[in-house]
N, C-alpha and C positions, 0 to 999 in steps of 0.2 A: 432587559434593563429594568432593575428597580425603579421604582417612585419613594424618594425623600423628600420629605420638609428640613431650613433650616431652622434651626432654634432664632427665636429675634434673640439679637443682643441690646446690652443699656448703652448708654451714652451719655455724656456731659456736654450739652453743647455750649459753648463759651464765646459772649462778646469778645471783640477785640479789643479796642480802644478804648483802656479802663481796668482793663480784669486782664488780657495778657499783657498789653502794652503800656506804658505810662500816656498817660495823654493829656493835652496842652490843655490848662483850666484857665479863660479871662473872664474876667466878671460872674464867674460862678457858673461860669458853664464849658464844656466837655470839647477838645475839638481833637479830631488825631494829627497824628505825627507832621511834619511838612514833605519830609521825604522820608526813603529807608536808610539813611546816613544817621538821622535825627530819629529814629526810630528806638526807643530803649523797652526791652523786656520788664517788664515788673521785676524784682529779685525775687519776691517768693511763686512767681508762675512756674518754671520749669522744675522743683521739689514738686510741688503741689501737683503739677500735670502729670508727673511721672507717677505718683502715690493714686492718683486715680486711672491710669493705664494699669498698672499693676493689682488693682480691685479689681480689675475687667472690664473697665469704663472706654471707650472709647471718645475719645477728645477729642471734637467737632468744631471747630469756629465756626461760627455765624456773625457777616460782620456787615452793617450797612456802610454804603461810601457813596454816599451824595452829592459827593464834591465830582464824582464822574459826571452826572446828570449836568452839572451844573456849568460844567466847561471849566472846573478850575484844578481836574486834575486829571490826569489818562488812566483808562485802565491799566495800560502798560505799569505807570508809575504805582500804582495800586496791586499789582498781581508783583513787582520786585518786593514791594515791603512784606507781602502776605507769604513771600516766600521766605523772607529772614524768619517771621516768628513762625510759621511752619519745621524749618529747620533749626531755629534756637529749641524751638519745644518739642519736635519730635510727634506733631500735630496729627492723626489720622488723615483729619479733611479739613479743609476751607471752603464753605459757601461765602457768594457777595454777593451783596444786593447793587445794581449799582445805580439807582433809581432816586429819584425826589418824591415827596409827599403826594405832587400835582398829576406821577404820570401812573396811580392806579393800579401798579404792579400787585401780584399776591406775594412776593417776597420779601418785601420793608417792611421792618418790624416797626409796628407791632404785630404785623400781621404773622400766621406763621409757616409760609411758604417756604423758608430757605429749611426749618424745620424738618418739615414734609419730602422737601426732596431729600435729605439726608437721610430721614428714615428709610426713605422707600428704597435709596441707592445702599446703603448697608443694613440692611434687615435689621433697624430697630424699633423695638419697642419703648413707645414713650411714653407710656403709663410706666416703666421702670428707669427714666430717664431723667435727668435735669436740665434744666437751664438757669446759667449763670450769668449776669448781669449788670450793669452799672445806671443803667436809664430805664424811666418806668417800663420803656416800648420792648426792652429786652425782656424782662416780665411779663409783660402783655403776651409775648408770641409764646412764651415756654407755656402760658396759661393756656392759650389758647388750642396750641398744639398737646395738651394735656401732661406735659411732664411736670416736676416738681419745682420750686426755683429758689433762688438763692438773690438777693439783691446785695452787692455788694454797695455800700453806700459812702461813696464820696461827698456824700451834703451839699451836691449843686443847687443853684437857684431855682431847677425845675421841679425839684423836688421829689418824693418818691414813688412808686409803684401808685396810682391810685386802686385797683384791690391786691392788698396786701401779699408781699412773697410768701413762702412757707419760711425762711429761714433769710436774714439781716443777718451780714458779715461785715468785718473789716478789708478784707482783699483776698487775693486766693489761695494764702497758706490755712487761713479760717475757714474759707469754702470748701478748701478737700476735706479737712478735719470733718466739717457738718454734713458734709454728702455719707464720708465714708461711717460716720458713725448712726446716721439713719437709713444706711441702703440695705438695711435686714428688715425693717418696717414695709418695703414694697416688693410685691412678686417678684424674682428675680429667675433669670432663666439658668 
């Protein structure tokens, strides 16, 4: 029996709520969906997701849902909607965090654990990888976790990235365009 390695591959890993999904803004700030009924795709996610599957990107959600923690929503309810945009996009994976700030997890972003397990569960490499964004703390984790990043920037109240993305969009038909026109800039496998 031989010995192989496999090649790593890239990935794009994508916030949810913001950059696949539309999400509820009051007073300048970000909240998701109520249920998967009220759950709407962004229009330009599924072109855009598909235009980076087809680069050889694999499309990664990474999504915190604090509202598990917090008793005001079930995972259950959280794993029905993660399955619509899974299925509306054609998603490789879904990681969730389903943690609050208070209980110290390594997977709430910003930190960049849901990252790490996706690398390590589909052989990627994340010096060849992105991460895409809507809140500084999504930035945070793709910096952290060493891939490249993209802030898409909805202009909330909380404001943006404090150290700077590689690349500010408008949403994710502008995010694929930017990934795919700098993914020759980084090693690639």
């Amino acid at each position: 029996m031989g010995v192989y390695t496999l090649m790593a591959r890239r990935a794009v890993f994508l916030d949810r709520d913001g950059v696949l999904n539309q999400a509820i803004t009051r007073e300048g700030k970000s909240y998701p969906p109520l249920d998967a009924a009220s759950l709407e795709i962004c229009p330009d996610a599924p072109e855009a997701v598909a235009m980076l599957q087809q680069a050889g990107y694999l499309a990664i959600c990474v999504t915190n849902q604090p509202d598990v923690a917090r008793g005001t929503r079930s995972m259950a309810e959280v794993a029905v909607m993660n399955q619509k945009v899974l299925r509306s996009l054609h998603l490789d994976d879904i990681f969730v965090c389903p943690h609050d700030d208070n209980d110290g997890c390594s997977c709430r972003k910003p930190k960049p654990g849901m990252l790490l397990a996706a690398a390590e569960k589909w052989n990627v490499d994340l010096a060849a990888s992105w991460m895409v964004g809507d809140r500084k703390g999504d930035i945070a984790a793709g910096q952290a976790a060493g891939c490249r990043t993209v802030f898409i920037d909805h202009r909330y109240a909380e404001g943006g990235p404090e150290r700077p993305a590689d690349h500010t969009c408008s949403g994710m038909a502008d995010a694929a365009a930017c990934i795919l026109q700098n993914k020759e800039q980084f090693h690639a496998p």
